[in-house]
PAMAR-714354 format. One record per residue (C-alpha): x, y, z; residue in one letter; residue number from 1. Coordinates in pm, 1 decimal, always signed. Layout:
N
+----------+----------+----------+-------+------+
:     east :    north :       up : semar : paba :
+----------+----------+----------+-------+------+
:        X :        Y :        Z :     a :  NUM :
...
+----------+----------+----------+-------+------+
//
This chain:
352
+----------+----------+----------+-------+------+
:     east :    north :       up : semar : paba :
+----------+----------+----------+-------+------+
:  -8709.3 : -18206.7 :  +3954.7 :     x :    1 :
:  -8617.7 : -17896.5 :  +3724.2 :     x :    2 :
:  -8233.1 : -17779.9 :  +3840.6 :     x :    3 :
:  -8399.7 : -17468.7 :  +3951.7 :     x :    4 :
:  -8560.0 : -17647.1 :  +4225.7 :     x :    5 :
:  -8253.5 : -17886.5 :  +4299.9 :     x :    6 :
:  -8080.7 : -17561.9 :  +4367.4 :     x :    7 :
:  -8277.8 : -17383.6 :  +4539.5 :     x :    8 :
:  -8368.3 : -17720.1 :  +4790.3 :     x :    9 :
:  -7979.2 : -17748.0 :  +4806.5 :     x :   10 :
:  -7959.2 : -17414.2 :  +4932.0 :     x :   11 :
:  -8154.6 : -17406.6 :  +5184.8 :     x :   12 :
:  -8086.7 : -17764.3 :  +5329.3 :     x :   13 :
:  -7709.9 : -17650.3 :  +5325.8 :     x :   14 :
:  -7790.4 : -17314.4 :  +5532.0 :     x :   15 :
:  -8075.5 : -17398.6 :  +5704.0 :     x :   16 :
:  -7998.5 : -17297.9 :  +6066.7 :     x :   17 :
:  -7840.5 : -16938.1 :  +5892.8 :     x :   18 :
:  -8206.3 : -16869.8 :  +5736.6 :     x :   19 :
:  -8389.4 : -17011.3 :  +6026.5 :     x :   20 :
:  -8152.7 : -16718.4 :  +6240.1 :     x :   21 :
:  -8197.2 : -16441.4 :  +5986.0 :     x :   22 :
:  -8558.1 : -16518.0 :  +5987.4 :     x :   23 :
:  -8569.9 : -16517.7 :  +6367.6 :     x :   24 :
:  -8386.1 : -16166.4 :  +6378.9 :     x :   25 :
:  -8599.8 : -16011.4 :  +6047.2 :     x :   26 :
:  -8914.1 : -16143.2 :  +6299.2 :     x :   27 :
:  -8800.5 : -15919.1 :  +6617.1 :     x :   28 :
:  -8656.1 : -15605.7 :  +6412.8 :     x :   29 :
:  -8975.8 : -15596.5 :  +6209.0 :     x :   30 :
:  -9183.9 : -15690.3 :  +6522.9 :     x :   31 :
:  -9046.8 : -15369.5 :  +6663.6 :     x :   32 :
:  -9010.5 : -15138.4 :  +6364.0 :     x :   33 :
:  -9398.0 : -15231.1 :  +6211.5 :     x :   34 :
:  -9623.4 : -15284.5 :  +6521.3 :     x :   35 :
:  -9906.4 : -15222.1 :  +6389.6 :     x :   36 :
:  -9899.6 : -15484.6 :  +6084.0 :     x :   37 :
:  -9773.9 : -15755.6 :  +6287.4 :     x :   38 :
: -10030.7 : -15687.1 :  +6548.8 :     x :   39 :
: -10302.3 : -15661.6 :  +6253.8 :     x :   40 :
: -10156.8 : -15984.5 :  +6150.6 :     x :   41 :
: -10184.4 : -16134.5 :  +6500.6 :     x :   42 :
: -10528.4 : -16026.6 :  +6513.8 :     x :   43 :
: -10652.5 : -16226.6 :  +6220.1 :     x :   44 :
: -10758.4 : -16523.8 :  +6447.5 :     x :   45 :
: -11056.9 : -16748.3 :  +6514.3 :     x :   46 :
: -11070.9 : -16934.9 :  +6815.1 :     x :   47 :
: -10675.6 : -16879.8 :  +6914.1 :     x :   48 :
: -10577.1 : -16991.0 :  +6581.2 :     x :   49 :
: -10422.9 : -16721.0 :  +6380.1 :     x :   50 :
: -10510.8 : -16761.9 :  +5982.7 :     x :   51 :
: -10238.4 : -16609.0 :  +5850.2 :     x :   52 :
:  -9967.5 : -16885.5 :  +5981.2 :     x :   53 :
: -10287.2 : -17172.0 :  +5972.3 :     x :   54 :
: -10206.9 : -17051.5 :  +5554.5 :     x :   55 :
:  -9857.8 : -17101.9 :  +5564.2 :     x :   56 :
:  -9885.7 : -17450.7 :  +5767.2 :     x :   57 :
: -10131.1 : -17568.0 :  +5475.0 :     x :   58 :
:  -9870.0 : -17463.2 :  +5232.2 :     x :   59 :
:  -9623.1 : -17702.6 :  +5467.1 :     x :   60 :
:  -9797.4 : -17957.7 :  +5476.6 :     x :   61 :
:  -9988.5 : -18035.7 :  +5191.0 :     x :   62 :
:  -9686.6 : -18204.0 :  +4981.0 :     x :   63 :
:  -9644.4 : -18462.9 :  +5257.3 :     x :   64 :
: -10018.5 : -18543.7 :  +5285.2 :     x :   65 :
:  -9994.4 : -18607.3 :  +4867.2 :     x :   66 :
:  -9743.1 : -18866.4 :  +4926.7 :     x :   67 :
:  -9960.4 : -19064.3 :  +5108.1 :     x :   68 :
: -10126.3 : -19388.3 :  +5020.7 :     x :   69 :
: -10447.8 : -19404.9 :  +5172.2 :     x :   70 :
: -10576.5 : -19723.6 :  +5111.8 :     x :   71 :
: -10280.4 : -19898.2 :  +5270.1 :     x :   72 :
: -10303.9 : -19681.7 :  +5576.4 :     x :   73 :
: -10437.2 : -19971.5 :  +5761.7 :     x :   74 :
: -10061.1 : -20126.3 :  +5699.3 :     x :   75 :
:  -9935.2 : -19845.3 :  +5948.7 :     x :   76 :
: -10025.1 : -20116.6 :  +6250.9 :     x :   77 :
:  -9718.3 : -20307.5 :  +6157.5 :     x :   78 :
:  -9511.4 : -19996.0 :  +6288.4 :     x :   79 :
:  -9696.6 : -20039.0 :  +6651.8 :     x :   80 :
:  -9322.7 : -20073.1 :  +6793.5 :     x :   81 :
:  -9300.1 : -19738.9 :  +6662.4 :     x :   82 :
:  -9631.4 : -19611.8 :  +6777.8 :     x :   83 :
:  -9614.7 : -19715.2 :  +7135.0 :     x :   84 :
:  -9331.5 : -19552.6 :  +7201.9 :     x :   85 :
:  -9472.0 : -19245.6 :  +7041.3 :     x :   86 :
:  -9792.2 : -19265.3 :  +7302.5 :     x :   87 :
:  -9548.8 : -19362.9 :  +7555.2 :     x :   88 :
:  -9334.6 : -19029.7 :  +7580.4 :     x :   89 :
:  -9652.0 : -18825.9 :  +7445.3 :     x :   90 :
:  -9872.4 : -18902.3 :  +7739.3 :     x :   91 :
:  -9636.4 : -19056.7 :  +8000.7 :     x :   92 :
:  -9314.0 : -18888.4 :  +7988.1 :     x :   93 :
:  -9338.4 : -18536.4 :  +7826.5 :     x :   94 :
:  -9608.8 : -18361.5 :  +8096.6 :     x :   95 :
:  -9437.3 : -18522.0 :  +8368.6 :     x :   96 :
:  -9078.2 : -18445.4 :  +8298.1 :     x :   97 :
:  -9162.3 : -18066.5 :  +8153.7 :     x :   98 :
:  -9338.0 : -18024.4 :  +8526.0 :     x :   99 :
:  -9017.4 : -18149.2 :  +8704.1 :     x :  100 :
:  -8792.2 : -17922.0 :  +8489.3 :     x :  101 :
:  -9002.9 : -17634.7 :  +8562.5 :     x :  102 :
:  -9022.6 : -17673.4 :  +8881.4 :     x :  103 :
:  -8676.7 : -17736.8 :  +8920.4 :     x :  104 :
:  -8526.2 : -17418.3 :  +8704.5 :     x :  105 :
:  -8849.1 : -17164.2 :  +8724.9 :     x :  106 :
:  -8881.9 : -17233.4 :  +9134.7 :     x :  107 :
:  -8533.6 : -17308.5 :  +9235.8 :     x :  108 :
:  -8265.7 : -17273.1 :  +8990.1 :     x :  109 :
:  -8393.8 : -16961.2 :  +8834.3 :     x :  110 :
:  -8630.7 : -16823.2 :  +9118.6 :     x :  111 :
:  -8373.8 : -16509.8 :  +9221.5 :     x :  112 :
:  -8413.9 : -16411.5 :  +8860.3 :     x :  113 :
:  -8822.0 : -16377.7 :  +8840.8 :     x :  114 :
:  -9090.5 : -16216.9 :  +8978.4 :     x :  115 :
:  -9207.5 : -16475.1 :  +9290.7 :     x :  116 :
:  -9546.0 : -16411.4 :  +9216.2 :     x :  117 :
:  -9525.3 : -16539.4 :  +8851.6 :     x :  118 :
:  -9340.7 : -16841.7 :  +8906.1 :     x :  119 :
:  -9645.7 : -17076.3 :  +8954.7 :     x :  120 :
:  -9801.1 : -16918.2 :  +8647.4 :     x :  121 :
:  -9483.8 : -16987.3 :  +8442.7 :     x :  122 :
:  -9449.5 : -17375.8 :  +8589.8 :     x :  123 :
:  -9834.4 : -17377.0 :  +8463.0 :     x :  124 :
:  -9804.3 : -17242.4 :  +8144.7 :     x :  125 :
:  -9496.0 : -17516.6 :  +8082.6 :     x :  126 :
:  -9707.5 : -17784.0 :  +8189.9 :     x :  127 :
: -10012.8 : -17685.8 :  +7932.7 :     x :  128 :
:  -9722.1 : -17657.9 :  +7660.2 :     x :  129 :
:  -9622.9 : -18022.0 :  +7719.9 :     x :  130 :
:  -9958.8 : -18169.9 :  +7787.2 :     x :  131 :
: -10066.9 : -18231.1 :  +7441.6 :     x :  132 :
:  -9872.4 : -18311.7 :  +7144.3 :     x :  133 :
:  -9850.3 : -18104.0 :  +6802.7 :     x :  134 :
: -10088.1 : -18113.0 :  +6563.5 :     x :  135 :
: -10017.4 : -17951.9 :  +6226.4 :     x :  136 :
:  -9600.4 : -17877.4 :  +6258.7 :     x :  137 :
:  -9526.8 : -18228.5 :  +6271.4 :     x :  138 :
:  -9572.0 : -18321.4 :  +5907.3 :     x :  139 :
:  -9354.6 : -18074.0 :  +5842.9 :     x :  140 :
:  -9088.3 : -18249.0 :  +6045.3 :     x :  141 :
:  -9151.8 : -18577.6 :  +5977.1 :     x :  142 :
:  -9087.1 : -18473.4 :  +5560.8 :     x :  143 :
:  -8754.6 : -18296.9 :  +5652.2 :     x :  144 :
:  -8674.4 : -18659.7 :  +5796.4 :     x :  145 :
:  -8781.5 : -18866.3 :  +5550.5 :     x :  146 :
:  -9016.0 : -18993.8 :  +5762.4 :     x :  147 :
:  -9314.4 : -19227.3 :  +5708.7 :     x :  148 :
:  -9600.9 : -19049.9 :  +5560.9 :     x :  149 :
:  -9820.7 : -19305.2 :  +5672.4 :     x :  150 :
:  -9737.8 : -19355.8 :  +6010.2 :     x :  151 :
:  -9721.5 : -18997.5 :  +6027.8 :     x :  152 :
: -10099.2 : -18934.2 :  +5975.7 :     x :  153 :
: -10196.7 : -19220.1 :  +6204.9 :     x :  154 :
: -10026.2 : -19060.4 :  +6460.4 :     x :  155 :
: -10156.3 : -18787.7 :  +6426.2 :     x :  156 :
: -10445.8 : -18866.2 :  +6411.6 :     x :  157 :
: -10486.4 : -19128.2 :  +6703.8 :     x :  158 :
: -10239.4 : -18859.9 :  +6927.8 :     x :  159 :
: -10559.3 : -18589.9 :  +6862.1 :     x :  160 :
: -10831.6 : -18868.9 :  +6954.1 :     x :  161 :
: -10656.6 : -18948.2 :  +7283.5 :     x :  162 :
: -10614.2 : -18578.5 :  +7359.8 :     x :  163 :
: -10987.2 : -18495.9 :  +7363.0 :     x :  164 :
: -11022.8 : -18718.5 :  +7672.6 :     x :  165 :
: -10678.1 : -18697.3 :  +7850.1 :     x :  166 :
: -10589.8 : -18341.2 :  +7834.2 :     x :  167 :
: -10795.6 : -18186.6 :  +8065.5 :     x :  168 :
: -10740.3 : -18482.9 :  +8337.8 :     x :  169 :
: -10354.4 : -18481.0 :  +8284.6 :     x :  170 :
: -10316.8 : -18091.9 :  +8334.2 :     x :  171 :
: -10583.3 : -18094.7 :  +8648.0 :     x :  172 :
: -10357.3 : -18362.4 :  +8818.6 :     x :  173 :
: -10058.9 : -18149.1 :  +8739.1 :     x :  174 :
: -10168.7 : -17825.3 :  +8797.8 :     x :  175 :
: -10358.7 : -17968.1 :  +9071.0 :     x :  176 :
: -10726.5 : -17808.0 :  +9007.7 :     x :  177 :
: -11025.6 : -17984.7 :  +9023.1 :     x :  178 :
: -11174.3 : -17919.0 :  +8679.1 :     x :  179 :
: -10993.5 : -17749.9 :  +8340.6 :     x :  180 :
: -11162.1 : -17526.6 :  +8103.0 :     x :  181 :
: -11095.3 : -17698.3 :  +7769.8 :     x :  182 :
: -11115.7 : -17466.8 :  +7472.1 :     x :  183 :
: -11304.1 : -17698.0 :  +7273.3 :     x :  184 :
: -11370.7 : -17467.4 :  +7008.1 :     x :  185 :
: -10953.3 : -17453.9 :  +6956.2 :     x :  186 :
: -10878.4 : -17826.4 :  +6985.7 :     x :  187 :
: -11180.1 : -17869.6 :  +6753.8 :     x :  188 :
: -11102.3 : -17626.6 :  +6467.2 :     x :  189 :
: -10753.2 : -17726.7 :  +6543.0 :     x :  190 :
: -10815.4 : -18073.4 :  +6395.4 :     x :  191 :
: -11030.6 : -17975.1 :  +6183.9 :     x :  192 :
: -10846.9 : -17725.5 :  +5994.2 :     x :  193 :
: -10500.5 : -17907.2 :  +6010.0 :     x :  194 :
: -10641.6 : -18278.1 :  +5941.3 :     x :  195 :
: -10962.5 : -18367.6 :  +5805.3 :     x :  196 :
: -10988.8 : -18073.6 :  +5557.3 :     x :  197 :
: -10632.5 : -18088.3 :  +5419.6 :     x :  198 :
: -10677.2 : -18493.9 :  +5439.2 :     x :  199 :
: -11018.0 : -18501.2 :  +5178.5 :     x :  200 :
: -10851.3 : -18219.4 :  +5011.4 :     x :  201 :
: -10539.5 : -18439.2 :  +4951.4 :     x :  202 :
: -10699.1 : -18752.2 :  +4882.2 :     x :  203 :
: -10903.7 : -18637.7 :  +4587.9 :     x :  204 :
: -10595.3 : -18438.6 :  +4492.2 :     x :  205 :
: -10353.5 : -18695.1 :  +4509.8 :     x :  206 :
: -10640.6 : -18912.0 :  +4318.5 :     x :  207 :
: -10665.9 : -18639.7 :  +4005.2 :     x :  208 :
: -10295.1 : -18639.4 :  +4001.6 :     x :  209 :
: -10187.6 : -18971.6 :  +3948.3 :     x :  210 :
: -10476.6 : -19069.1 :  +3671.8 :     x :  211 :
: -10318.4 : -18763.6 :  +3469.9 :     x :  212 :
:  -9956.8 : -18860.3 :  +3576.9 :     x :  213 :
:  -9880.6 : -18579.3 :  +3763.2 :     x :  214 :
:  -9775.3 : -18601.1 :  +4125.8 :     x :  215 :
:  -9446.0 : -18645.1 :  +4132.5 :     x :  216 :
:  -9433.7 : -18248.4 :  +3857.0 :     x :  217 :
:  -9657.8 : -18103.6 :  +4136.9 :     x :  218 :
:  -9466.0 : -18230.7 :  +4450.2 :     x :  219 :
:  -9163.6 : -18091.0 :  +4283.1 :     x :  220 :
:  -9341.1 : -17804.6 :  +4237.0 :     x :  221 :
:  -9433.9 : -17716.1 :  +4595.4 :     x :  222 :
:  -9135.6 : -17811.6 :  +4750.5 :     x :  223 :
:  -8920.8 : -17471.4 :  +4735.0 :     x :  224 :
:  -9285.4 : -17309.8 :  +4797.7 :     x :  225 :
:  -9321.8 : -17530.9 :  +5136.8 :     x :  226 :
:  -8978.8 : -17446.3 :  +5267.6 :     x :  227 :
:  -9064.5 : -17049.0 :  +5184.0 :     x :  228 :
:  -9376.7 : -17108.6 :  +5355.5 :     x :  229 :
:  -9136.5 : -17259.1 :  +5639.7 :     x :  230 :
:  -8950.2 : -16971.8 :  +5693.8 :     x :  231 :
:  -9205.4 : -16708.5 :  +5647.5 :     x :  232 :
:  -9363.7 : -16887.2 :  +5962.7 :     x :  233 :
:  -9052.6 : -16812.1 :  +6198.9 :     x :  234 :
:  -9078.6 : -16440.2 :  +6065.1 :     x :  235 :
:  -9435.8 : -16393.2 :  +6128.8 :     x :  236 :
:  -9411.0 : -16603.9 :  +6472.0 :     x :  237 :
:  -9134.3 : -16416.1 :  +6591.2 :     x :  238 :
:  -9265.8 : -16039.8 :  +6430.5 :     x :  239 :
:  -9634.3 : -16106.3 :  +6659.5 :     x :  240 :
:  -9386.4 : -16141.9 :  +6973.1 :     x :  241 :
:  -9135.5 : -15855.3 :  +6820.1 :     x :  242 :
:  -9187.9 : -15615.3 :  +7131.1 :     x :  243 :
:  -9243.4 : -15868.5 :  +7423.4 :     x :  244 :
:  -8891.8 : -16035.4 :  +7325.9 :     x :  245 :
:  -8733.1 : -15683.9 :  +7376.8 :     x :  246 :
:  -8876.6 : -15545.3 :  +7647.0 :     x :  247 :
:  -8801.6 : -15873.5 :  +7860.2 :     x :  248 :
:  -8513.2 : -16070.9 :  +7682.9 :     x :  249 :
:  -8445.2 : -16222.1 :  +8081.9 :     x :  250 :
:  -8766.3 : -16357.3 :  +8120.0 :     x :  251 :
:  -8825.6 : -16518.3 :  +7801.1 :     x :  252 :
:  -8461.4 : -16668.5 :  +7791.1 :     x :  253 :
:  -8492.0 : -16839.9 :  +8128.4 :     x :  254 :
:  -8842.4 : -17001.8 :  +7985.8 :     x :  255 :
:  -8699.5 : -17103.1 :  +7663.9 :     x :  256 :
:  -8440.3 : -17273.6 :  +7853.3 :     x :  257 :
:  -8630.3 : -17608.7 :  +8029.0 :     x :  258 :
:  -8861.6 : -17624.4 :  +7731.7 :     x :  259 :
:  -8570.6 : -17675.8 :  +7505.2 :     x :  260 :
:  -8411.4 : -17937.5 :  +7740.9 :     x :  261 :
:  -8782.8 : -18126.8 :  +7770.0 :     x :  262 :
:  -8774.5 : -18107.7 :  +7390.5 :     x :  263 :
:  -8405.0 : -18242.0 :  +7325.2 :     x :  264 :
:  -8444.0 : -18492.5 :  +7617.5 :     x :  265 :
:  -8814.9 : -18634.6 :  +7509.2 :     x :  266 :
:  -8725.9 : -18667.9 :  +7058.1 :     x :  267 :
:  -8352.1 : -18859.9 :  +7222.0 :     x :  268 :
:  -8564.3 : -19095.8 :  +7458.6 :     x :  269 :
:  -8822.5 : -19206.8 :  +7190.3 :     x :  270 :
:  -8523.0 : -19212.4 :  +6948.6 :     x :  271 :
:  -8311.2 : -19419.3 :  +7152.6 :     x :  272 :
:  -8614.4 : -19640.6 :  +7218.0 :     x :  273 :
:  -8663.4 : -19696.6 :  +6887.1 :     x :  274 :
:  -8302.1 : -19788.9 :  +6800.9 :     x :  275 :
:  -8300.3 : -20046.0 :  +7143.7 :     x :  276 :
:  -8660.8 : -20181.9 :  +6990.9 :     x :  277 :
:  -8511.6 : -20207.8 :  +6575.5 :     x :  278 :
:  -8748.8 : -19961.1 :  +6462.8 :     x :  279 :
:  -8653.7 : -19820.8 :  +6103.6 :     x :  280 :
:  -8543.1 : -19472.2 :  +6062.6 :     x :  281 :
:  -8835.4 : -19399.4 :  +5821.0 :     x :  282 :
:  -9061.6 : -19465.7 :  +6178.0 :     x :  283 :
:  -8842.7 : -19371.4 :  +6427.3 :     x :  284 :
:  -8771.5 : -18995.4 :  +6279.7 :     x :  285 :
:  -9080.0 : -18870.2 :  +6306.8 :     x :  286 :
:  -9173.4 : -19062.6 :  +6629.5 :     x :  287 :
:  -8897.3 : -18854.2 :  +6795.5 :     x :  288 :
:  -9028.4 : -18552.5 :  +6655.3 :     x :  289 :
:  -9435.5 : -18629.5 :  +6725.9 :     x :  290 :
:  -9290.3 : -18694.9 :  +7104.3 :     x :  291 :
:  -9092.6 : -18368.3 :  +7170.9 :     x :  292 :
:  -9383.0 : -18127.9 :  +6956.3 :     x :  293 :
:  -9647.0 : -17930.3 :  +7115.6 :     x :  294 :
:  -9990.4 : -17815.4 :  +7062.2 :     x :  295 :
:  -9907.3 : -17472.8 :  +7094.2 :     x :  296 :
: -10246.1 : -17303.3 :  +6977.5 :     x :  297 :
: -10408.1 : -17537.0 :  +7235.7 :     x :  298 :
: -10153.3 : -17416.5 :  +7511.5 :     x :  299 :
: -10220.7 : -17042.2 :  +7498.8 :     x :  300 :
: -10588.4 : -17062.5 :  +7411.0 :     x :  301 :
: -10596.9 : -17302.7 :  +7748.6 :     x :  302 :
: -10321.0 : -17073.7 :  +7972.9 :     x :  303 :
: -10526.6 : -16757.5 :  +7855.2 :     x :  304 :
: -10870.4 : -16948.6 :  +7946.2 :     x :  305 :
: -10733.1 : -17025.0 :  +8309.6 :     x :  306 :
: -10487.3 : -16733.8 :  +8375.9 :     x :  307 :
: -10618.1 : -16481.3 :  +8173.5 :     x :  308 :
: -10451.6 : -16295.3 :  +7861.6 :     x :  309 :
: -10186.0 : -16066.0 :  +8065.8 :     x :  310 :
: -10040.7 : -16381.1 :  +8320.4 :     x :  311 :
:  -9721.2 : -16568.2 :  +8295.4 :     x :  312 :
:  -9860.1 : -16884.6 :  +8216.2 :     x :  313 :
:  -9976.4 : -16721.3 :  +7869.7 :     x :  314 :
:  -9612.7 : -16596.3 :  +7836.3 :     x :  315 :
:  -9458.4 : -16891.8 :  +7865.6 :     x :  316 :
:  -9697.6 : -17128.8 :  +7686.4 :     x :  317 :
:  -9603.8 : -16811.0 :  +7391.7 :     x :  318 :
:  -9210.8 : -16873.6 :  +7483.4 :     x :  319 :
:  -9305.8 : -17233.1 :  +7348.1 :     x :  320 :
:  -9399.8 : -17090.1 :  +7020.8 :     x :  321 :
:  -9091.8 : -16905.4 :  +6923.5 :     x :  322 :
:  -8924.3 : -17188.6 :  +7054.8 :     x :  323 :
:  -9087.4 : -17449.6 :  +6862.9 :     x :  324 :
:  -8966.4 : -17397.2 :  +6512.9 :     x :  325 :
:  -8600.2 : -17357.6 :  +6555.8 :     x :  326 :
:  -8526.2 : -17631.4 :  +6853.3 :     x :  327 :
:  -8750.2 : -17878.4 :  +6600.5 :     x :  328 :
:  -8559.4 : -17794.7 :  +6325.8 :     x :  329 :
:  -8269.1 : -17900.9 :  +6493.9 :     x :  330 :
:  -8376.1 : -18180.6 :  +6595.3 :     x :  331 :
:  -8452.1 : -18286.9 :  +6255.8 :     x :  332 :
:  -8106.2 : -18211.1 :  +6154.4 :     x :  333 :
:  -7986.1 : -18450.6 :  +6448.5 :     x :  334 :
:  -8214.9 : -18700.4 :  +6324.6 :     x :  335 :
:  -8103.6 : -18663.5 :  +5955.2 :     x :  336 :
:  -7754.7 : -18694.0 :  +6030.4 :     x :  337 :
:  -7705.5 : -18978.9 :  +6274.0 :     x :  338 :
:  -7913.3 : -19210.8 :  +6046.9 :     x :  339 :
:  -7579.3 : -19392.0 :  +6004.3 :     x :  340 :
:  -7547.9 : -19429.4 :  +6373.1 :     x :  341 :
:  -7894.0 : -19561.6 :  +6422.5 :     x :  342 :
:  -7952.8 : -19795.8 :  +6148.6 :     x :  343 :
:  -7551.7 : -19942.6 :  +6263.9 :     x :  344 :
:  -7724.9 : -19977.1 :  +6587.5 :     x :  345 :
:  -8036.2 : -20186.2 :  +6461.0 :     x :  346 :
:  -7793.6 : -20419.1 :  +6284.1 :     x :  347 :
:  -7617.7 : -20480.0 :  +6532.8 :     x :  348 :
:  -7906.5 : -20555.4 :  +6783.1 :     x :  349 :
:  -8034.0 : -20775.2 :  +6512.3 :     x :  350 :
:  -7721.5 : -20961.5 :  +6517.9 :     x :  351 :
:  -7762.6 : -21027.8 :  +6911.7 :     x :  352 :
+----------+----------+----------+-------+------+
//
């Protein structure tokens, strides 16, 4: 890596959460001073999933889907420690505990604070935020980790295969309807767009690359360009919301609350879980992160579907999206710097 790059990496691994907050506050002022070009911007969407930010996630996470080795993906089943737990506080833990911690701040805790009549649509939108786990975002946590590119994919990938048939029955007993509109056309393009295109595209890539001994020149390479393309995303995410964070700061604070706790609490379970089971750190980083993410194209497509465009669930399932990037981010920095603590905590389980 050229020293250009080892600078500029070092610079913004040392003052991450300052960018990542200078981002979030050049989002809202240019939100509110340029309107019209973020809502331009915001309007450059197909099927719920806005192009602009679909760009920068492709520019995220194409350097960790180079580093993979794809004919020893089949290896990833000797991580299935690692990838039960995963499933386990994907589809077992994370719906169910974000529905309790709704209810519990959004109908009790909070309830003087909010409009009555929204309340239910708020508890649903947190429910469809927590429902389904994150597609795209969480290569680009697993890399800030260290995490196993491999295991990563697989995921993934088996994460998206059990959402097409337990989404819709998961929400309905939570939300307690009979039937959910699925927006097939977002979970669809979703996966898609985020997977099997940038997967091929990588593979013959990554191929090219190492018969002219190249990868590791072009990983270096995109690095500074993926953690631009990082912090771009917060602007733009934050600049399409620019106005609605202003003209109800309240509101969106007291949703941004439980979804942060379900996030902290759901990454420390399947991280603890992983430390109890002797799962290594390459594994167990991103399986905390894959466990606390969410699907938050799928979300608001689905809140918007049921509750139409205007409602709180579609607020709150938005609330999710602001609040995705920074809380993950931190997360990643938890998980980065207690990898003493854990792997002292394997060793010594070993030794028991």
């Amino acid at each position: 890596m050229s020293s250009g790059n080892k600078q500029t990496m070092g610079l913004f691994a040392r003052y991450l959460t300052l960018w990542v907050f200078l981002c979030i506050a050049a989002g809202i002022t240019l939100g509110w001073l340029l309107p019209s070009m973020f809502h331009a911007l915001g309007g450059m969407e197909v099927a719920h999933i806005n192009l602009p930010v679909a760009v920068l996630i492709w520019v995220m996470i194409f350097p960790m889907l180079l580093k993979i080795d794809y004919s020893s993906l089949h290896e990833v089943w000797h991580h299935k420690r690692g990838i039960g737990i995963t499933l386990g506080i994907n589809w077992l833990v994370k719906p169910f505990s974000m529905a309790l911690l709704g209810w519990l701040f959004l109908a009790h805790l909070f309830a003087p604070l909010l409009d009555a009549d929204k309340i239910p649509e708020y508890i649903a939108g947190l429910i469809l935020l927590a429902a389904a786990p994150c597609t795209a975002m969480v290569f680009v946590w697993s890399r800030l980790v260290g995490g196993d590119p491999q295991f990563t994919l697989s995921q993934v990938a088996l994460n998206d295969v059990i959402m097409i048939f337990a989404f819709a029955p998961i929400v309905g007993l939570l939300l307690g309807v009979a039937s959910i509109t699925v927006p097939w056309a977002t979970l669809l393009l979703s996966v898609l767009l985020y997977i099997v295109i940038p997967v091929i595209l990588a593979w013959f890539t990554r191929n090219m690359l190492l018969s002219q001994n190249r990868l590791d020149d072009v990983l270096h390479w995109m690095n500074p360009m993926s953690m631009g393309a990082l912090l771009l995303t917060v602007i733009l995410l934050f600049g399409f919301q620019g106005e609605q964070i202003l003209a109800q700061p309240l509101v969106i604070l007291l949703l941004a609350i439980p979804i942060t706790i379900q996030v902290y609490f759901n990454s420390a379970l399947a991280y603890w879980f992983n430390r109890r089971l002797g799962v290594v750190h390459g594994i167990a980083g991103p399986s905390a992160l894959i466990g606390a993410s969410n699907f938050f194209e799928l979300a608001v497509a689905t809140a918007i579907a049921l509750f139409g465009f205007e409602s709180g669930a579609a607020l709150a399932t938005v609330v999710g999206v602001l609040v995705e990037v920074p809380v993950m981010l931190s997360v990643a920095s938890i998980v980065n710097r207690s990898k003493h603590w854990y792997e002292s905590g394997i060793t010594k389980n070993l030794r028991a």
